[in-house]
C-alpha positions as CSV (number, residue, x, y, z in Angstrom):
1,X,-8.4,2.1,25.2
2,X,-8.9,-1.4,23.2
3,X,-9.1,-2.3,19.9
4,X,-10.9,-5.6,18.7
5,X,-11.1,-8.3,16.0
6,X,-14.2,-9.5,15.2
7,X,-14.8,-12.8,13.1
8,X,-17.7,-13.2,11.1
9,X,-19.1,-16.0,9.2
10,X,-21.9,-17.3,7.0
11,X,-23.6,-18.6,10.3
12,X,-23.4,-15.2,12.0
13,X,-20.9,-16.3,14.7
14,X,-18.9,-13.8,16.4
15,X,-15.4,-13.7,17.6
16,X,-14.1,-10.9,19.7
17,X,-10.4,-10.7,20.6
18,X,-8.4,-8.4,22.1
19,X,-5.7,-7.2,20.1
20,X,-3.6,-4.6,22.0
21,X,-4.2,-0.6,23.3
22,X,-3.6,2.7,21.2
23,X,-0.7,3.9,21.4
24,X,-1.7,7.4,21.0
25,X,-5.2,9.2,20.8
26,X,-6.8,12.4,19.4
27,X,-7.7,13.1,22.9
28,X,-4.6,13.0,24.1
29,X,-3.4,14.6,21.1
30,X,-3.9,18.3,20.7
31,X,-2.9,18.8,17.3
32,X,-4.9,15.9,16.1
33,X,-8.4,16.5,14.9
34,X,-11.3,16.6,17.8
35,X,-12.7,13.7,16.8
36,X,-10.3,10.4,17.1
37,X,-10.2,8.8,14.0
38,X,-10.1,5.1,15.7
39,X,-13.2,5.3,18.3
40,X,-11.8,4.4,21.4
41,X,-14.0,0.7,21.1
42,X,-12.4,0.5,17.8
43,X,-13.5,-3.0,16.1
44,X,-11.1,-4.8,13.1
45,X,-13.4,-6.9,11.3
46,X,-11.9,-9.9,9.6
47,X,-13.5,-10.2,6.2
48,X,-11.7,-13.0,4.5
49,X,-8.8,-15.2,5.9
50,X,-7.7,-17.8,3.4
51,X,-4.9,-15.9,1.7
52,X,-1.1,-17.0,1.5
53,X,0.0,-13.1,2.1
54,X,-2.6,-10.6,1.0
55,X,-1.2,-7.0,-0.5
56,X,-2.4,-3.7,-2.3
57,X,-5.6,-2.9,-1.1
58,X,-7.9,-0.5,-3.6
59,X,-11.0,0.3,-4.4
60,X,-12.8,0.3,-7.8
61,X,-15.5,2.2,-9.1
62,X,-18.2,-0.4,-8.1
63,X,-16.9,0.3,-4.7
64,X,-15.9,-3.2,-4.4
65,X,-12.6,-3.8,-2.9
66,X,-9.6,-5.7,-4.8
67,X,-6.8,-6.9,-3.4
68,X,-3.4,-9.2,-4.5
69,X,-3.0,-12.7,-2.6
70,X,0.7,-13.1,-3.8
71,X,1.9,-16.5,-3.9
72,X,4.4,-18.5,-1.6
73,X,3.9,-22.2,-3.2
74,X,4.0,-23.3,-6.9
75,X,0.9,-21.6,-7.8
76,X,-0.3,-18.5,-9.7
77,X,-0.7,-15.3,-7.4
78,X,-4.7,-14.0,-7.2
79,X,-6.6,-10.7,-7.3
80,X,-9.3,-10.9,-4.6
81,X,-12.1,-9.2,-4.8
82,X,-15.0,-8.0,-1.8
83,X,-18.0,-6.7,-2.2
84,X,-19.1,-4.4,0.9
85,X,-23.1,-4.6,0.4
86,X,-23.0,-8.8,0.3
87,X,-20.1,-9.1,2.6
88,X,-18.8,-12.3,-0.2
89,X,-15.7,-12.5,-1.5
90,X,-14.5,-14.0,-5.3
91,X,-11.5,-14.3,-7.4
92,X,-11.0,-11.2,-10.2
93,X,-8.1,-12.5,-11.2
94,X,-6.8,-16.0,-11.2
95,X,-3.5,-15.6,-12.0
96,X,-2.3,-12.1,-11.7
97,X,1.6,-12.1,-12.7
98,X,2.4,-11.7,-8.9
99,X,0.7,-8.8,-8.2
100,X,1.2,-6.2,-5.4
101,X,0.3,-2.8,-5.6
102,X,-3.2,-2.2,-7.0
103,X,-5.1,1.2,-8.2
104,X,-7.9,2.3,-10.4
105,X,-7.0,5.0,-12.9
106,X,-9.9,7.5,-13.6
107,X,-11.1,5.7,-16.7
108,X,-11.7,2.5,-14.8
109,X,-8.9,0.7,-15.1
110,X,-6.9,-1.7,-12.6
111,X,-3.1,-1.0,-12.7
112,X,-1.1,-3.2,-11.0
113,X,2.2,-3.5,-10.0
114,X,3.9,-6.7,-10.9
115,X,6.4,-8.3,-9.2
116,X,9.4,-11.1,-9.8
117,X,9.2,-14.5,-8.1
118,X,7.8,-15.9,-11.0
119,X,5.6,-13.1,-12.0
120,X,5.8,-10.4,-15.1
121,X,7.6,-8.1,-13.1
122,X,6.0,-5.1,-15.2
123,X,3.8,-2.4,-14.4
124,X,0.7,-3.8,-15.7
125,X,-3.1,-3.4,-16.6
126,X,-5.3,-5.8,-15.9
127,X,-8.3,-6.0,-17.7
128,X,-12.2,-6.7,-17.3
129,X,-11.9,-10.2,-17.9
130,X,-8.4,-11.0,-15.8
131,X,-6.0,-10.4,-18.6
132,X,-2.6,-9.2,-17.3
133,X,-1.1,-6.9,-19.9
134,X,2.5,-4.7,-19.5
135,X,2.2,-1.3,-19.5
136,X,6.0,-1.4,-19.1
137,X,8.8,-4.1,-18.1
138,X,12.2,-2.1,-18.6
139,X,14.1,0.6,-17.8
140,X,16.9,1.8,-20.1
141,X,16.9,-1.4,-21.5
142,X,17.2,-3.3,-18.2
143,X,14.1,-5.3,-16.5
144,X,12.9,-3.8,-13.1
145,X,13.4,-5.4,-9.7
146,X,10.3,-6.2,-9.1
147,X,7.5,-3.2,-9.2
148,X,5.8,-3.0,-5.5
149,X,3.1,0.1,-4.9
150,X,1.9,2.4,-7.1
151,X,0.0,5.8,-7.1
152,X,-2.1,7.8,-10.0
153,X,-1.8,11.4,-9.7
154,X,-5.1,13.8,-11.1
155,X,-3.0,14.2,-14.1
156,X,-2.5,10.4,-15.3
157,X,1.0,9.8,-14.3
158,X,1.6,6.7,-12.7
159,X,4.4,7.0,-9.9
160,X,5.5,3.1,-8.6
161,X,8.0,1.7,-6.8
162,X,10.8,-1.3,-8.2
163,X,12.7,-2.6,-5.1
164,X,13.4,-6.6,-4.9
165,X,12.9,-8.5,-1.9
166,X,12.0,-11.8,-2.9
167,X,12.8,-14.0,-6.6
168,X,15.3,-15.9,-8.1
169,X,15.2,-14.0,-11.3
170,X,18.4,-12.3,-12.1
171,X,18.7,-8.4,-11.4
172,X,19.9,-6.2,-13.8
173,X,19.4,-3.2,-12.6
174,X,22.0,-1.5,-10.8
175,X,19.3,0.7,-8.5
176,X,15.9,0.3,-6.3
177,X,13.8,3.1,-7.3
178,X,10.7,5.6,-8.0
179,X,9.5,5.8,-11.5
180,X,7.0,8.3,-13.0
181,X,5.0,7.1,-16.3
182,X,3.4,9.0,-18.8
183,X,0.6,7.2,-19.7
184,X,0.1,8.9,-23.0
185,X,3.4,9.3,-24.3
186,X,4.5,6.6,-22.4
187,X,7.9,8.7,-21.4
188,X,9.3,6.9,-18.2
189,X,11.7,9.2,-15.5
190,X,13.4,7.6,-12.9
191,X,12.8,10.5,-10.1
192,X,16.4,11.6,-7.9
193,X,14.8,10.6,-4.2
194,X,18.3,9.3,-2.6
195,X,16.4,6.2,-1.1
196,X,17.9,2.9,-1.8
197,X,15.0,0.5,-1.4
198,X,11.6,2.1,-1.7
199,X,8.2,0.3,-1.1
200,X,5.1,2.2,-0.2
201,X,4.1,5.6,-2.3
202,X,1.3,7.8,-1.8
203,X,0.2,11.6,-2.8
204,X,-1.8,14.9,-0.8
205,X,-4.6,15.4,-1.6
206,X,-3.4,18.3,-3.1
207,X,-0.8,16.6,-5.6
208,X,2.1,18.8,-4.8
209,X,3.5,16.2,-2.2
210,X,4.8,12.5,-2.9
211,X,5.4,10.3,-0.1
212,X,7.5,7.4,0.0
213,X,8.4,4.6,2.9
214,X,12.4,3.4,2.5
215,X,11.9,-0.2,3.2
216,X,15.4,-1.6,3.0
217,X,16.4,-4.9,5.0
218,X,19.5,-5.1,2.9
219,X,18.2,-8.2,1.5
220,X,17.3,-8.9,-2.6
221,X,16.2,-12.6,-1.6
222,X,18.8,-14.0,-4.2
223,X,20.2,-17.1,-3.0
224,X,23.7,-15.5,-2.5
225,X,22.2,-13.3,0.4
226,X,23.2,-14.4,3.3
227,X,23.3,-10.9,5.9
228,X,22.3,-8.2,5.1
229,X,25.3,-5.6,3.0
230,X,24.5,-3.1,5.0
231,X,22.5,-1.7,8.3
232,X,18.7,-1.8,7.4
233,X,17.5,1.6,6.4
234,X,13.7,2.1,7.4
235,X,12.8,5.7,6.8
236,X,9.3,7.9,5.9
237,X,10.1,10.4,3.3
238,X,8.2,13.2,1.9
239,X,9.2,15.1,-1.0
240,X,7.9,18.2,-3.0
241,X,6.1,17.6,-6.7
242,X,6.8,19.9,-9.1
243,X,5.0,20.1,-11.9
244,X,7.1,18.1,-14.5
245,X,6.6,15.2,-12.5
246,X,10.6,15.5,-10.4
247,X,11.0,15.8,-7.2
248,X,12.9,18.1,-4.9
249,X,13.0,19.0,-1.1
250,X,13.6,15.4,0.8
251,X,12.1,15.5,4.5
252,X,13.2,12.4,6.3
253,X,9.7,12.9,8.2
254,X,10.4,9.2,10.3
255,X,13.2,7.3,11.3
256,X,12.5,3.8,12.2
257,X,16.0,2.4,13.3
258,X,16.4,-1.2,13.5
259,X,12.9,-1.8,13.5
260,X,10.7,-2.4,9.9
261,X,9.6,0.2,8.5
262,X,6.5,1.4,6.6
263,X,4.7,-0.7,3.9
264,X,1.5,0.4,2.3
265,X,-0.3,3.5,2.8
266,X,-2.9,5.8,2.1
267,X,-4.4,9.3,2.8
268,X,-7.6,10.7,4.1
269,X,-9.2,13.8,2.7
270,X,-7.5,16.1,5.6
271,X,-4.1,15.3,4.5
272,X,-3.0,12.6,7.0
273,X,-1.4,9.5,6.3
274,X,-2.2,5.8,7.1
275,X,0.8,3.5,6.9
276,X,1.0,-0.1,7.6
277,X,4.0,-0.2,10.0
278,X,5.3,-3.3,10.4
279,X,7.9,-2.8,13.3
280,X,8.9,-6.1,15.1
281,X,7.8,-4.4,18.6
282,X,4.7,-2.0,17.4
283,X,2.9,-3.4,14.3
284,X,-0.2,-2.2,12.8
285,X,-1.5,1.2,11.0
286,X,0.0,4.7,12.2
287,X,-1.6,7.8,11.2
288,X,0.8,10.7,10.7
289,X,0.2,14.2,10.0
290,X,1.2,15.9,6.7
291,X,4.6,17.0,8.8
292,X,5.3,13.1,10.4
293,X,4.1,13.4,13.7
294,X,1.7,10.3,14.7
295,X,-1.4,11.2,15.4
296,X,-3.4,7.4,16.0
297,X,-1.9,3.9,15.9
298,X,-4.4,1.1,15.8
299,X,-2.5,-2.5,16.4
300,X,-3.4,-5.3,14.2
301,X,-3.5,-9.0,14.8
302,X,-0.3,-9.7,12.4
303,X,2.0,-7.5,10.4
304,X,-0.2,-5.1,8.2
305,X,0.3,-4.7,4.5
306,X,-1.3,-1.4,3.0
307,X,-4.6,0.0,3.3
308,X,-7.1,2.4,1.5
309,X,-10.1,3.4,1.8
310,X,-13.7,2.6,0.8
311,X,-16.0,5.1,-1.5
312,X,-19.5,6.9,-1.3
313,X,-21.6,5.7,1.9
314,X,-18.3,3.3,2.4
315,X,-15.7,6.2,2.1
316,X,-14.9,6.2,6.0
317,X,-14.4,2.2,6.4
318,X,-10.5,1.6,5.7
319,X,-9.7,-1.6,4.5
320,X,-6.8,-3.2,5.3
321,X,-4.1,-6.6,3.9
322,X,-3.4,-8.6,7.3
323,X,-1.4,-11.6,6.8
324,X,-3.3,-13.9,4.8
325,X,-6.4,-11.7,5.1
326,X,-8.2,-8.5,4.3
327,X,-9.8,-6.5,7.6
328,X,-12.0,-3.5,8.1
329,X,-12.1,-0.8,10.7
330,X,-14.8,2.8,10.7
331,X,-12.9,5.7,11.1
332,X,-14.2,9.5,11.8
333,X,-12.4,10.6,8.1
334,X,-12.8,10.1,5.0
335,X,-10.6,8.5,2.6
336,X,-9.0,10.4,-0.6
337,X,-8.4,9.0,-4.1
338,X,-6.3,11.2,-5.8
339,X,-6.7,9.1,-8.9
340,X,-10.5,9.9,-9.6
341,X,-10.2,13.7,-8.0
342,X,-9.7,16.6,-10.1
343,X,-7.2,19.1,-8.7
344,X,-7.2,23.0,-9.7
């Protein structure tokens, strides 16, 4: 089975090209769903390409989709934003403190996740008219890493991640980790996870699991890295929510060895997750069951970023950060936004 890119522009003009085969099917996966999720013809629409490295995928409430364009040169990092119905995209934000991660809370609101190289590192809001503004920048006193994916569970708590992987900006923290804020009282608990670099986060549908991708190439991007301290530790985690907010139970659900790990991800209604693997040998989105095992893989054209999913008559399109870009693909599911769902 193939999967395709296809290139379109103002003039109509179409580009097909031939990206690489499934790795694994629903058809030749028995405890998949019976319908495959990627159609075996499966088509990755490139919908904007003039990024310098696109991140954090989300949706909002218009059903628009925003996503960061994090800088690599002297200037401000962007929020993007695509609208589905005229197929243009504009610039939300002009200068979004280095944005990464990006989610809508149920009230409307864009979080983002803010990272060092120049930008607030600070889980911040932004607001309707592009203003950045901190939600929070320390921990016990001490500035974060550099805050990388988030997730809003039904209740209003905001878990995110704070590893460092690229900035000159002194650390001062003595720990990569997963932290949980109250956005009423504004109380922030560093959750006991055991991973020493984490990146992508993500919830069930049901709220009572947290997922989270250890990401750690032993490297901080300080200019006294040289190799990395220590082997790289690439792993896909899944832990049990209780209902303070900690977490207990660690399932090491995926070891990826030498190879990069997980970045992004997302869930669909169902329970399965979409990650953005970006393994050296096997890049592109992997959809795992609830327990780990892979169900799909769909290959993309360059080393995948995160995902998510659209909503209402768009809520089976998944939208995925590419490279410099931002690509679609129609799935057989539909997505899940725990953020906007009301759990019993």
């Amino acid at each position: 089975m193939k999967s395709e890119v296809t290139t379109t522009t103002g003039l109509g003009f179409i580009l097909m090209l031939i990206v690489g085969n499934f790795a694994a099917s629903a058809a030749d996966n028995p405890s998949s769903q019976s319908q495959p999720i990627f159609a075996s013809d499966a088509k990755l629409e490139r919908l904007w390409n003039d990024g310098e490295f696109t991140e954090g995928v989300a949706v909002g409430p218009d059903g628009r989709i925003y996503f960061s364009d994090i800088a690599r040169t002297d200037r401000p990092g962007k929020i993007m934003r695509f609208d589905p119905k005229s197929g243009t995209t504009d610039v939300f934000c002009s200068d979004s403190g280095q944005s990464n991660g990006l989610m809508f809370d149920r009230s409307g609101t864009l979080i983002a996740c803010c990272g060092a190289n120049g930008g607030k590192i600070a889980l911040c809001q932004i607001q309707e008219d592009g203003n950045v503004q901190p939600l929070v920048s320390k921990f016990d006193g001490k500035r974060f890493n550099s805050p990388n994916d988030l997730v809003i569970h039904p209740d209003g708590s905001i878990f995110f991640s704070d590893p460092r992987y690229v900035g000159p900006e002194k650390l001062e923290l003595d720990h990569m980790s997963v932290f949980r804020l109250n956005p009423e009282t504004k109380q922030l608990t560093r959750l006991k996870t055991g991973i020493s670099k984490p990146n992508g986060v993500v919830l069930s549908p049901d709220g009572k699991t947290l997922y989270v991708a250890e990401t750690d190439n032993g490297s901080t991007g300080q200019s006294e890295d040289h190799e990395p301290a220590s082997p790289p530790r690439m792993t896909f985690n899944a832990f049990d929510l209780r209902e303070d907010g900690t977490v207990t139970n660690r399932r090491v659900l995926r070891d990826f060895g030498d190879q990069t790990g997980i970045d992004g991800m997302t869930v669909d209604a169902n329970g399965n997750v979409f990650a953005a693997v970006r393994s050296e040998d096997r890049f592109g989105i992997a959809v795992f069951s609830p327990e780990g095992e892979e169900l799909e893989f769909l290959p993309t054209p360059e080393l995948p970023t995160n995902c998510c999913f659209g909503i209402d008559e768009d809520q089976t399109s998944l939208y995925i950060t590419v490279g410099t870009g931002l690509y679609r693909v129609s799935t057989s599911t539909t997505g899940f936004h725990p953020a906007t769902t009301t759990i019993d």
